[in-house]
N, C-alpha and C positions, 0 to 999 in steps of 0.2 A: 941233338934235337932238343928243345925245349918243354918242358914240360909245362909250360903254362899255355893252357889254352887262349885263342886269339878271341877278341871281344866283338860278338856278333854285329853286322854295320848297325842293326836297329838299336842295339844296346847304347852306341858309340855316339846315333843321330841326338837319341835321346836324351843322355848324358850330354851331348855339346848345347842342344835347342836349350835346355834346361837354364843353364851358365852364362853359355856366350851366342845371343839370340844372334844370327848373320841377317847383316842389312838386306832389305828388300826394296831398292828404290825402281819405280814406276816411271821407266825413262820415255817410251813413245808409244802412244796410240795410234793405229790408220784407221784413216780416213778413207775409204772407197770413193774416187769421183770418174767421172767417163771422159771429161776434157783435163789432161793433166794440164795443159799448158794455160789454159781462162783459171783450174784452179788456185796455181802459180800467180799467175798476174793478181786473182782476187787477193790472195794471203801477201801476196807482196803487197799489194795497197795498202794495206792494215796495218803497215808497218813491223811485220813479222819477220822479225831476222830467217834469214833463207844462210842455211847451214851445207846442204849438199843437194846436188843437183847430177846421177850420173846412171848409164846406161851400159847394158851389155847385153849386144846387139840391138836388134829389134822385139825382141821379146820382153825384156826388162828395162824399167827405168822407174828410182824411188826419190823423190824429193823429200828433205826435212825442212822444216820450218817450226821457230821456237817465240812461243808468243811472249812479249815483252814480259819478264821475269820471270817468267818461269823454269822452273827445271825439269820440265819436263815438255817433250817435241810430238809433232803428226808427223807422219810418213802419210804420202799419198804417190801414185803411179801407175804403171802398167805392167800387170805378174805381178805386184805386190799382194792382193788379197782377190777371190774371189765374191768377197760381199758385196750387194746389190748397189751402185752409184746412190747417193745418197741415203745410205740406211743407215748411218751413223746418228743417233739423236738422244738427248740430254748429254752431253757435252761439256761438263762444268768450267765456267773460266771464274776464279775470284777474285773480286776485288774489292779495295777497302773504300774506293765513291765511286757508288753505282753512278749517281745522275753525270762525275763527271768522267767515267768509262764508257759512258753511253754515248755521250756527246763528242769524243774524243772518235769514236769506234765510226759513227756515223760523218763523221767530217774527213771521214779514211772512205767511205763509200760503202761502210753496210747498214742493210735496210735492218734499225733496231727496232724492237716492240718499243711500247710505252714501258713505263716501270710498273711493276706493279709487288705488292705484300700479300703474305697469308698471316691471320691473326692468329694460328695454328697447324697443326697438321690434321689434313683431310678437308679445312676449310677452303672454303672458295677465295679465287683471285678474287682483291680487292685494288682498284686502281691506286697509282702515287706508291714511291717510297713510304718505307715503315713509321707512322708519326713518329715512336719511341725510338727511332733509331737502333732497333735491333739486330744484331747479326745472324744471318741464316736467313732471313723472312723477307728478304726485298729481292727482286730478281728481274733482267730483262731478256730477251730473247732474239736469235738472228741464224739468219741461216747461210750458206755459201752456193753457188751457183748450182751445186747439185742437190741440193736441198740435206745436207745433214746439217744438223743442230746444234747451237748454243746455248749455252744456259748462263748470264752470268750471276753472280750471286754477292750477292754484298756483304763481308765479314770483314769486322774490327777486332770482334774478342772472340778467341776460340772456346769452344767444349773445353771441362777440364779434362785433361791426359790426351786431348790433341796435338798436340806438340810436347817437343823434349824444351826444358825450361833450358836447359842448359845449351841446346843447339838454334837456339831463336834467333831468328834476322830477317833483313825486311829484301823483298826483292828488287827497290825502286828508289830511286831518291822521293817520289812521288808519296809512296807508302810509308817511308820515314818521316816525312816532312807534315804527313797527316795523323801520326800518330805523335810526333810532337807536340802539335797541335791539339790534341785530344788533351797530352798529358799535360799542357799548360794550364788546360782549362780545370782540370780536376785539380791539380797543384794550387791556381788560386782560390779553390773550393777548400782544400787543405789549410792553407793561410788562413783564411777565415775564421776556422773553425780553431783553431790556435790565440788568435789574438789578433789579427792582420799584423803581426812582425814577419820582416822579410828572412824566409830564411835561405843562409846563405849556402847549405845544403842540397841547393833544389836542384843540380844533375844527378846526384846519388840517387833523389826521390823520382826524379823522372824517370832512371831506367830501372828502376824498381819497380815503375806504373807500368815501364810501357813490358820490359818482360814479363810480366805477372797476367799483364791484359792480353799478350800472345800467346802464353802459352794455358793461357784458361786457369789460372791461379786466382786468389782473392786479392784484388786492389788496394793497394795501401790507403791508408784513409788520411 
């Protein structure tokens, strides 16, 4: 028999949480709706990869649907949740142009708000995207046939320690192509301010901009 005492689970949680934190990824939320199969049709219009579809009996049946880039999915169905048909609300979907998720979202078939910014927190809706183009502060709104909620929200540069610098990527050719785009414009802001010599460095500096601007770091200058 050993004589060393065995190390209490608390002691053991503690010492692991401490060292080697365990991933916590946030893979599906449900969606409570009363028609699965109009919910189904709405999400599929939206262009919403549809992942599973399946039943056992007449009691249960859960659909997943994973919105373009994301990693993470709704479940909606019958037996899946007792929460009230549409009481699902704020909702967050992000993305990096609002005006053109908006106009994408609606030529899919859903009814979007206008856009609209807060100049702060607590402040009032102000109609129109953020003049400064800020992240966090633009947002439009939509709902699905049962009425839960969407929120989308427009971010280009995260909070810092929002993201791991080291695990950053983009969900989209869409989202890459826009922050290319971003980092060319700050890069010939860069030139500039150098001399306007071309320099021939400029994908080292681009994804220095553009990781730095995902993951809420200082931008290279």
């Amino acid at each position: 028999m050993s004589d060393v005492a065995p190390a209490r689970p608390s002691e053991k949680g503690s010492d692991s949480a401490s060292t080697h934190p365990v991933d916590l990824k946030l893979e599906v939320v449900v969606i409570p709706v009363l028609d699965v199969d109009r919910a189904k049709n709405f999400y599929g219009g939206l262009g919403w990869r549809l992942d599973a579809d399946f039943a056992v009996g007449d009691a249960f049946r859960v659909v997943q649907f994973t919105p373009p880039g994301s990693p993470g999915s709704i479940h909606f169905g019958k037996g899946v949740t007792s929460a009230a048909p549409g009481s699902a609300q704020g909702l967050y979907l992000v993305v990096s142009d609002i005006v053109a998720a908006r106009a994408e979202l609606i030529a899919h078939g859903a009814d979007v708000s206008e856009v609209f910014h807060r100049a702060g927190p607590g402040k009032p809706a102000v109609g129109g995207r953020d003049p400064e183009g800020r992240s966090y502060v633009s947002f439009a709104t939509f709902t699905d046939p049962d009425g839960n909620g969407w929120l989308l929200q427009e971010i280009t540069t995260r909070f810092p320690g929002r993201l791991d610098a080291k695990a950053t990527g983009f969900a989209s050719e869409a989202d890459l192509a826009a922050a290319m785009r971003r980092a060319s414009i700050a890069h010939g802001e860069h030139e500039k301010r150098t001399g306007g010599q071309h320099d021939v460095n400029w994908p080292d500096w681009y994804a220095k901009y553009m990781v730095a601007e995902q993951s809420g770091k200082e931008l290279p200058l």
